[in-house]
C-alpha positions as CSV (number, residue, x, y, z in Angstrom):
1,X,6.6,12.4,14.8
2,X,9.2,10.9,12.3
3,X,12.6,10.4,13.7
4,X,15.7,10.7,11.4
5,X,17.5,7.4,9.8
6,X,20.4,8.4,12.0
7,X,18.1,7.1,14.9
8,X,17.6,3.6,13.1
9,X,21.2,3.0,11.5
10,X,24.6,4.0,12.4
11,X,24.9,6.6,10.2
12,X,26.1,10.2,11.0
13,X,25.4,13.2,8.8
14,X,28.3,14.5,6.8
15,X,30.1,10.7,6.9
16,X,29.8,10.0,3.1
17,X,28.5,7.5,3.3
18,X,25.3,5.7,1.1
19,X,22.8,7.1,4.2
20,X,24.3,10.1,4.2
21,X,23.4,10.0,0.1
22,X,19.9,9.1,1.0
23,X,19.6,11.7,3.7
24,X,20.7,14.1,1.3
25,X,18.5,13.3,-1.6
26,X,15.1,12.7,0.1
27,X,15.5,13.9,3.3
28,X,16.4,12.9,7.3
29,X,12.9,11.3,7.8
30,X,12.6,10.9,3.5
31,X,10.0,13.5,3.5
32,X,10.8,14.1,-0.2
33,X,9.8,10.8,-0.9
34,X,5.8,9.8,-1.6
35,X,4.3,6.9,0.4
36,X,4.2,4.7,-2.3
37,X,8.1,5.1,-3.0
38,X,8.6,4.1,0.7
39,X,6.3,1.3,0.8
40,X,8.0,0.0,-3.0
41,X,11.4,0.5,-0.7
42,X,9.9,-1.7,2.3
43,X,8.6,-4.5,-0.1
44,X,11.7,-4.5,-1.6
45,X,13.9,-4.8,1.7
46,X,11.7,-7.6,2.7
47,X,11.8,-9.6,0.2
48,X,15.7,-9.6,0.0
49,X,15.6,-10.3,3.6
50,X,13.2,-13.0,3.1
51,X,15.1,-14.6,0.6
52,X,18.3,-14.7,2.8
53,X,16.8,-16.1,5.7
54,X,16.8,-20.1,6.8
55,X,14.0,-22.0,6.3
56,X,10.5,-22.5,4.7
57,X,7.2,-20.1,4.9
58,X,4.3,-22.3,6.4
59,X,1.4,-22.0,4.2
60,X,-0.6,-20.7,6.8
61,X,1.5,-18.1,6.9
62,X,0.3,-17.2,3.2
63,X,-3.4,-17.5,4.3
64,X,-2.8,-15.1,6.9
65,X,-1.0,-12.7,4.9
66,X,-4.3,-12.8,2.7
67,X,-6.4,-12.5,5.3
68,X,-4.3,-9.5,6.8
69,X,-5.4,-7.8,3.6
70,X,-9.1,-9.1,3.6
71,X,-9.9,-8.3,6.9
72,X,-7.8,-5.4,8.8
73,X,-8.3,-1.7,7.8
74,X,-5.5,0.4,6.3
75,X,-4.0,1.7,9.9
76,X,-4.4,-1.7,11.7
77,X,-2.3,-3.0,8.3
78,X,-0.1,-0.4,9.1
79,X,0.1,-1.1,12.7
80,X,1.0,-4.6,12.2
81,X,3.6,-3.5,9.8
82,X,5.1,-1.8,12.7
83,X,4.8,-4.0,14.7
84,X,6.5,-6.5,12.8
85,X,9.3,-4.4,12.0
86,X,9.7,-4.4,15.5
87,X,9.6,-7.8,16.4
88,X,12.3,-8.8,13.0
89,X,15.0,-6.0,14.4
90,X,14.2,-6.4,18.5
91,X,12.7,-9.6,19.1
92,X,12.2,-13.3,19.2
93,X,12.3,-15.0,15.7
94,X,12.2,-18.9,16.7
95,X,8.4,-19.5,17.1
96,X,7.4,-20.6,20.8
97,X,5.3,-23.7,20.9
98,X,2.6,-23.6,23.3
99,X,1.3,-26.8,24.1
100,X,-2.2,-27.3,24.9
């Protein structure tokens, strides 16, 4: 089950602010919006956020994201996604170097 964007942001229903405009217009878990708008709304967060962060992209990095596409079904795509999400908002984002 979908949980609201108040469980994600800081936002509070009622506080006027842009959330609470989104909320309003599509909904607390943006029901009234298709997949393909939320996906269009992820790519576009992503890149913005790429864009503003430090450093390079390996290009390994692009191979894998080609390969992600190539090789993993929809839901394990979707799962990574997730996953990733995860990792950007909770997690680590230094790589750790194993040596070998």
């Amino acid at each position: 089950m979908t949980k609201p964007i108040g469980y994600y942001t800081n936002y509070t229903p009622g506080d006027g602010t842009f959330l609470d405009y989104l909320q309003e217009t599509y909904g607390a878990t943006f029901e009234r919006m298709t997949k393909r708008e939320k996906l269009f709304l992820i790519s576009s967060l992503s890149a913005q956020m790429c864009g503003d962060a430090p450093g390079e992209t390996r290009n390994e990095i692009y191979e894998i994201g080609a390969k992600i596409q190539e090789k993993l079904a929809l839901s394990e795509q979707e799962g990574l996604l997730e996953a990733l999400i995860a990792q950007i908002r909770w997690g680590q984002h230094e790589p750790t170097v194993h040596n070998t």
